[in-house]
N, C-alpha and C positions, 0 to 999 in steps of 0.2 A: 504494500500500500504506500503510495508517496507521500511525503513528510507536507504536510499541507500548515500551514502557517493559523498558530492558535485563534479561535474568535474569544473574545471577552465576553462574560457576559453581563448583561446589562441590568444593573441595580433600578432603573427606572422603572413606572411603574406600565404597564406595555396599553394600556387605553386612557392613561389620563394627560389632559391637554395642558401641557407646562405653562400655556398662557394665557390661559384663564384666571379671573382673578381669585388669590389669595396669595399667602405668605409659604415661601421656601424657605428654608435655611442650607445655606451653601458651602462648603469648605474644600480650596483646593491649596496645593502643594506647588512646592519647587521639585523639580527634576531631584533627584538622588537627594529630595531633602538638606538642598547646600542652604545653607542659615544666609540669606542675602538680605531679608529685613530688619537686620539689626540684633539685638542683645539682648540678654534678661538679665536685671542685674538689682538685686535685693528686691524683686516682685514685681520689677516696675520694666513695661519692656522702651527699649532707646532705639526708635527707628535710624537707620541707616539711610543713603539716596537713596536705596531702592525702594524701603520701608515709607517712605516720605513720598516717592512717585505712587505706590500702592495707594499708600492714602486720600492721596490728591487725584487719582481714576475714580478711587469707590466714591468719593464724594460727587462726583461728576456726573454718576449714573444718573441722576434727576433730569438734569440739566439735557443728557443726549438721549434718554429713553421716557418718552411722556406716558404718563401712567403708572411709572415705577417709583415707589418712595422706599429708603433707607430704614432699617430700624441697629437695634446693637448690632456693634462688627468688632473684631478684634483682629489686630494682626498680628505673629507670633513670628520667632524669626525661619520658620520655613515652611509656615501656611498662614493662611487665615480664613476665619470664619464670619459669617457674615447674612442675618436676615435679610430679603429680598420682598416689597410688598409690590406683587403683581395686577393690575387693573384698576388702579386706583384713580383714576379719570372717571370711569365708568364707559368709556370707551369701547370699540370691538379689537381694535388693531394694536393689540398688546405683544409686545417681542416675549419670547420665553425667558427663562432665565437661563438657559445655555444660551440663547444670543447675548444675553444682559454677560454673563461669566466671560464667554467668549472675546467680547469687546473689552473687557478689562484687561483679561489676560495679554493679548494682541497690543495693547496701546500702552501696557506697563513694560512690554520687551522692548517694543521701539523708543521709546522714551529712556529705557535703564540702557539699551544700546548704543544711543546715542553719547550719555552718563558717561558709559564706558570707554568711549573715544576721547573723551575728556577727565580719564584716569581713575574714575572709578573700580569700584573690585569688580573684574570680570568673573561671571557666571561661566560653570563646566558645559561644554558642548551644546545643552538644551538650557532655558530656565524654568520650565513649568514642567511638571507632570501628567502626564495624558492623561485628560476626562477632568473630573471634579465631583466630588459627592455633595447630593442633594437631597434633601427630606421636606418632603408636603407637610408643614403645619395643618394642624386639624383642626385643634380646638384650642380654645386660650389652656390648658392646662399644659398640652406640650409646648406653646409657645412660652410661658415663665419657666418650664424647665430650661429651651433652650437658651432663653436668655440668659437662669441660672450660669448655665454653663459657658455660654460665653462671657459674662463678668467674672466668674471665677477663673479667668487668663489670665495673666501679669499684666497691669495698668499701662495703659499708654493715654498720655495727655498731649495731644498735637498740639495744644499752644507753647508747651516750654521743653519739651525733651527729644534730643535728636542725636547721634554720634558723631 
């Protein structure tokens, strides 16, 4: 039998419409987990450039995808996580949140690439890791858990902490 190239399988859920509205919660990775957003350092995490361009995309998601609002996000230094509120216009013409992740991820490599030409710590071969894990918010009870869990991340204050 010929050595056929692995499929993954897909954590999604296989009939529901990612862009409809409600709340995901998101969380993707760097390629081999390289720590490129920064530090954690007595609880408190110290974004780096790249940690600092991440920021400055996820905050933007408003601004380039209408109908999408922000809720808790954390960034740690080799993922981060991040509530996603999908259809909040009331609109029809909602992006998914693989297009909303997608455009982060895409606009945070051109941007830390560009960083990197101007001496930044260059990233190993890739900087992201293929896909990104996402969970359907259901009800407000898993939404305070996941918030739980994402405030319980080491702090980051983007008004005064950076490397």
């Amino acid at each position: 039998m010929p050595d056929l190239p692995r499929r993954r399988n897909s954590l999604r859920y296989p009939d529901y419409d990612y862009a409809q509205p409600g709340g995901v919660f998101v969380t993707f990775c760097t390629h081999n987990r390289q720590h490129l957003f920064g530090s954690i350092q007595n609880d408190e995490m110290f974004l780096s450039a790249a940690g600092l361009i991440l920021a400055r995309r996820w905050m933007q998601i408003p601004d380039r995808f209408n109908g999408v609002m922000l809720d808790d996000f954390a960034i740690m230094p080799d993922h981060m996580h991040g509530i996603l509120w999908i259809g909040t216009q009331g609109h029809g013409d909602n992006p998914s949140s693989s297009e909303v992740v997608r455009w982060v991820k895409v606009s945070v490599q051109r941007d830390y690439s560009d960083a990197v030409k101007r001496g930044a710590q260059p990233y190993e071969e890739k900087m992201w890791q293929r896909s990104y894990y996402d969970r359907i918010i259901r009800n407000d009870r898993e939404l305070e858990s996941i918030r739980g869990y994402i405030q319980g991340n080491p702090y980051f204050d983007g008004k005064k902490k950076a490397e």
